[in-house]
C-alpha positions in Angstrom: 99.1 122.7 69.7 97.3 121.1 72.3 97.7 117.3 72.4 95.0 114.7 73.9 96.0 112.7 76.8 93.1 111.0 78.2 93.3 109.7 82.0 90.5 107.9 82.8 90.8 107.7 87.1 89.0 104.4 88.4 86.7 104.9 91.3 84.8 103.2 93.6 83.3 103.1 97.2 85.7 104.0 100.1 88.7 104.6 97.3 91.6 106.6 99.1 90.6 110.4 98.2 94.5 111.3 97.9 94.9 108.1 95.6 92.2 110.1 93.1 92.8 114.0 94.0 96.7 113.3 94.2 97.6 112.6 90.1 94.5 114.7 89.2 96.2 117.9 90.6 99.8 117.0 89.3 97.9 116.3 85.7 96.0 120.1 85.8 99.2 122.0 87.4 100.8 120.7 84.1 98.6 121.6 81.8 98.5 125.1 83.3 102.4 124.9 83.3 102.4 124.6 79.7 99.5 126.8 78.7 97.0 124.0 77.7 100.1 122.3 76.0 99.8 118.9 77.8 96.6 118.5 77.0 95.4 116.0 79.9 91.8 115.5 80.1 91.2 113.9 83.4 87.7 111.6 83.7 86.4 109.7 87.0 84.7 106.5 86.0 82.6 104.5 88.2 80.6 100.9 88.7 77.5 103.4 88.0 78.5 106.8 87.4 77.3 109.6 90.1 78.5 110.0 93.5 80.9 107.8 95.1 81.6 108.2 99.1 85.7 107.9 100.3 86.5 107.2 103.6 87.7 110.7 104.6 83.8 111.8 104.4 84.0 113.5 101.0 82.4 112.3 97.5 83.8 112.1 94.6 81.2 112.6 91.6 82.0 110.1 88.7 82.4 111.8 85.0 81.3 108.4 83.7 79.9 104.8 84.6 82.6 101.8 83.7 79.8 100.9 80.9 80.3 104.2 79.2 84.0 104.1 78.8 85.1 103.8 75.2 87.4 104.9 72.8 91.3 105.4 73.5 93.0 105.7 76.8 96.2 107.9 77.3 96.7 106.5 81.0 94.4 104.2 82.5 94.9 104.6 86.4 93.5 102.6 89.4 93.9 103.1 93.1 92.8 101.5 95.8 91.2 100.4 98.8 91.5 98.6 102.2 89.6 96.6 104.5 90.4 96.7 108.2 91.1 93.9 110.1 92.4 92.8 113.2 96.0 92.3 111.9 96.0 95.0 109.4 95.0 96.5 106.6 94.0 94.1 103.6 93.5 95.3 100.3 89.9 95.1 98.8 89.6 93.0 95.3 86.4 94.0 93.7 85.5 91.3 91.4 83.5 94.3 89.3 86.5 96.4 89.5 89.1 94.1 88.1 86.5 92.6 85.1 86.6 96.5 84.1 90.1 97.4 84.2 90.9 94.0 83.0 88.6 95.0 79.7 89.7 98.6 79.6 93.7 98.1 80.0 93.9 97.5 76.1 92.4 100.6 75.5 95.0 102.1 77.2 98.6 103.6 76.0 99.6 102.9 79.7 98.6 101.5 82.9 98.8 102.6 86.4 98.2 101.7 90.0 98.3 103.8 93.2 98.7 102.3 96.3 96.7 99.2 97.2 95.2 99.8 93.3 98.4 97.3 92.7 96.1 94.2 93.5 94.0 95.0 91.4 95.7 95.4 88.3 97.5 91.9 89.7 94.0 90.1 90.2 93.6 91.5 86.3 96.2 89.7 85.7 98.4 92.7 84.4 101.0 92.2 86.7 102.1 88.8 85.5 105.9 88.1 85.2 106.6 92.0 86.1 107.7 93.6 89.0 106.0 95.7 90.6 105.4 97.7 94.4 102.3 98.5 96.7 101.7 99.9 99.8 104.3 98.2 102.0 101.1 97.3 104.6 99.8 95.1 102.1 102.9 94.2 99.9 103.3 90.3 101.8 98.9 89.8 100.7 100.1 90.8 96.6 103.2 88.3 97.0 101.1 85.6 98.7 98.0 85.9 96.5 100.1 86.7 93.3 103.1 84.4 93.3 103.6 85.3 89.2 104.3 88.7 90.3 108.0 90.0 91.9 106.9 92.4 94.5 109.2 95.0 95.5 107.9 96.2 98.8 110.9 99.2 98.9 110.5 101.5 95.6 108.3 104.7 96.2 107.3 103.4 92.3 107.9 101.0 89.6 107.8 100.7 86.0 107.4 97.6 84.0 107.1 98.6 80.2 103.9 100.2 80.3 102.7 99.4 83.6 103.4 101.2 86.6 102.9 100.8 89.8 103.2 103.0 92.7 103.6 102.9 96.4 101.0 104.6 99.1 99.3 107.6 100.0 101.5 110.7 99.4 104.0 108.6 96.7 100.9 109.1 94.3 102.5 112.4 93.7 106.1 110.8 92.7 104.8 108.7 90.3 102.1 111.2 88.7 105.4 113.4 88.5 107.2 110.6 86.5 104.3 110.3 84.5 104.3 114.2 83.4 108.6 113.9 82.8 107.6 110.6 80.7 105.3 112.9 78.5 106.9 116.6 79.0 110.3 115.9 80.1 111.8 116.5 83.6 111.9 120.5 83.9 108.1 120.7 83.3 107.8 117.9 86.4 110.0 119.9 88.3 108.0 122.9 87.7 105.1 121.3 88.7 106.2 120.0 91.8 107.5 123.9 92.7 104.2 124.5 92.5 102.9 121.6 94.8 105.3 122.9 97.4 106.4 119.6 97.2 110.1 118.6 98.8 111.6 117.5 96.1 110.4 115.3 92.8 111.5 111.6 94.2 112.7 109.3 91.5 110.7 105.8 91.9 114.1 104.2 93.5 114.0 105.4 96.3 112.2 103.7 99.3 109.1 103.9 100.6 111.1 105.2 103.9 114.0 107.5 104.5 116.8 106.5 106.6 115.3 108.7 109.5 111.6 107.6 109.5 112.4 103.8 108.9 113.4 104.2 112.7 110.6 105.3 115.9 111.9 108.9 117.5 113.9 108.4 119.8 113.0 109.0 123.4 116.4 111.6 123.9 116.0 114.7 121.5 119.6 115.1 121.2 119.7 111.7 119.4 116.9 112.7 117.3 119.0 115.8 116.8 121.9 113.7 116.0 119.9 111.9 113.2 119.1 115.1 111.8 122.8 115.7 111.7 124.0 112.4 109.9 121.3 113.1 107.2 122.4 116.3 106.5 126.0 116.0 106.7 126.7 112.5 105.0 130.1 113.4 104.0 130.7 114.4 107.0 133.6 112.3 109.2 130.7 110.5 110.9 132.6 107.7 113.1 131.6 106.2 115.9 134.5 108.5 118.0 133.6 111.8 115.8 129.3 111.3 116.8 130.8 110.1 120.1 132.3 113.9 120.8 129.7 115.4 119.4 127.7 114.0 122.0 130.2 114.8 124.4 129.9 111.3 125.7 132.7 108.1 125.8 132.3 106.1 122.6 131.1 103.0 124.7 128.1 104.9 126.3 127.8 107.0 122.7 127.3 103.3 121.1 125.1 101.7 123.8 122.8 105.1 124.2 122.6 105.4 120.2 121.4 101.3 120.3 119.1 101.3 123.0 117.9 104.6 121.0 117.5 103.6 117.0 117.9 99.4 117.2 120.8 99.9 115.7 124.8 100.3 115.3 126.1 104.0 114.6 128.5 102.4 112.0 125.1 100.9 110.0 122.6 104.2 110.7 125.8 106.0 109.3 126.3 103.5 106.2 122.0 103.4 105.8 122.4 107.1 105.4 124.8 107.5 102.7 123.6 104.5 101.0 120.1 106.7 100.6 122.0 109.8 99.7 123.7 107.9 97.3 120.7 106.5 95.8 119.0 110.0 95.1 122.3 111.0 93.6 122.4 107.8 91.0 118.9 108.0 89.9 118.7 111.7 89.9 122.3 112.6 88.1 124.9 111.9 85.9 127.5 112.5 88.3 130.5 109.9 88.0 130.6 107.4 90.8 133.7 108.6 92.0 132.1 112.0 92.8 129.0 110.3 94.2 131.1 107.7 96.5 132.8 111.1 97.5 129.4 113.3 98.2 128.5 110.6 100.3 131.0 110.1 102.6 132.2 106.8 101.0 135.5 107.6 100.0 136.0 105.4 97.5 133.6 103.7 94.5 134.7 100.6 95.9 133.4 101.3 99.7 130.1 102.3 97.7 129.8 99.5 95.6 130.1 97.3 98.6 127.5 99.1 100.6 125.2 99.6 98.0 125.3 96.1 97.1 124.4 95.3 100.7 121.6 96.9 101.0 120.0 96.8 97.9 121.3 93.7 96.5 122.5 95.5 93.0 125.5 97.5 92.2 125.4 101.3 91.4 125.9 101.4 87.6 122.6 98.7 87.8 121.1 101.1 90.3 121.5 103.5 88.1 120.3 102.0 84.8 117.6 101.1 86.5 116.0 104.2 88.1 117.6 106.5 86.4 114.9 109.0 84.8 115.9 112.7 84.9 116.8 114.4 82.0 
């Protein structure tokens, strides 16, 4: 028997289309993955209803005006919008905007932001003593203009009870996803993002940026090549001497060229990358640490506590508690 999960989408002039389109598509590929079953009803509300422009030159048409939303909410969500300035993008506040969602959210069985949409739900004052993530262009204007909030700049999403938030563009998908396994369970999220073509389903620990795209290409493609390598091969002996021949260069140049190349050490690229492969392996399994220190190239729980603690701040059995959300 169908059951009747409401998502009211908040629009508004020059929303981010993806933002909108993004968790409307994830909430219909589930419903047709479970015959009707999931029941989500997906509405567009607006300041006053109609058409509603987006900066990449196609309308949305708006289901309802703000004024016209009553009743109860499954999933209130809100993206967002920027302004651009000389020194960056700045997330727009609409004071119109937040009085709505600031009314509606108790309506609501849960609340959630895409992108920039974070401010928003913070200037409602929703975000209050939680923690919570945004588009990491704008993450230092939420912290600055929200000082009640803890804003986590890293997480692709974040859940804080019954507020989420989630980070930009594409990671709209992640956290619709998490929504779906929070209602359905993980296999029908996974089937839905087989059907998105997507990657993989992302739990909302992971960072904003993978190991290789937190760092520009490289100007020598067999250092990009290299990178591609480490990634895929984190259990791999990956020393400075083993990359070094690999290269077929001395370790000295090996370490200079892969410097001048990435900013960084080979020893910390190599320790970056595990720690992320590590990281998909804590939130998404229930491996043993022992086997996850191992399938990372760690060698020991010990090395992995201590690298994971590094770079995250937290230890892996926290990690894990934490993000942990599959099945």
């Amino acid at each position: 028997m169908s059951t009747n999960r409401r998502v009211v989408i908040a629009v508004f002039p020059d929303v981010d289309l993806l933002d909108v389109t993004g968790p409307a598509e994830v909430f219909a590929l589930a419903n047709r993955e479970t015959g009707g079953a999931a029941g989500y009803r997906v509405q567009l509300a607006g300041p006053e209803g109609g058409p509603v422009r987006t900066p990449a030159g196609v309308r949305l048409l708006c289901d309802l005006a703000f004024a016209d939303v009553d009743g109860v909410l499954d999933t209130l969500l809100v993206p967002g919008a920027v302004d651009l300035h000389p020194d960056g993008p700045v997330a727009r506040v609409d004071p119109e905007v937040v009085a709505w969602v600031k009314g509606t959210a108790p309506l609501a069985r849960r609340i959630a932001s895409v992108c920039v949409g974070a401010h928003v739900l913070a200037a409602a004052g929703l975000l209050d003593g939680r923690t919570a993530t945004t588009h990491w262009s704008t993450a230092a204007q939420l912290a600055a203009d929200h000082p009640a909030v803890t804003v986590d700049p890293d997480p692709i999403f974040v859940r804080c009870g019954q507020v989420w938030t989630g980070a930009g563009i594409s990671a709209c998908m992640d956290l619709a996803l998490a929504l779906v396994a929070e209602d359905l369970g993980e296999e029908v999220a996974l089937a839905v993002a087989r059907q998105l073509v997507m990657y993989l389903k992302r739990q909302g620990g992971q960072s904003q940026f993978s190991v290789p795209l937190s760092r520009p290409p490289a100007t020598r493609r067999d250092i990009d090549e290299l990178r591609s390598y480490i990634a895929e091969h984190v259990d791999a002996d990956l020393s400075t001497a083993a990359l070094a021949a690999r290269m077929c260069l001395s370790e000295r140049h090996f370490a200079r060229v892969f410097r001048q190349e990435t900013g960084t050490t080979p020893g910390a690229y190599v320790e970056a990358a595990r720690v992320e492969a590590a990281r998909r392996l804590l939130e998404g399994t229930d491996q043993p640490l022992d086997q996850v220190a191992g399938a990372c190239g760690f060698g020991s729980v010990e090395t992995l506590h201590r690298a994971l603690r590094k770079q995250t701040g937290t230890t892996p059995a926290a990690y894990r508690r934490r993000f942990r959300t599959a099945g």
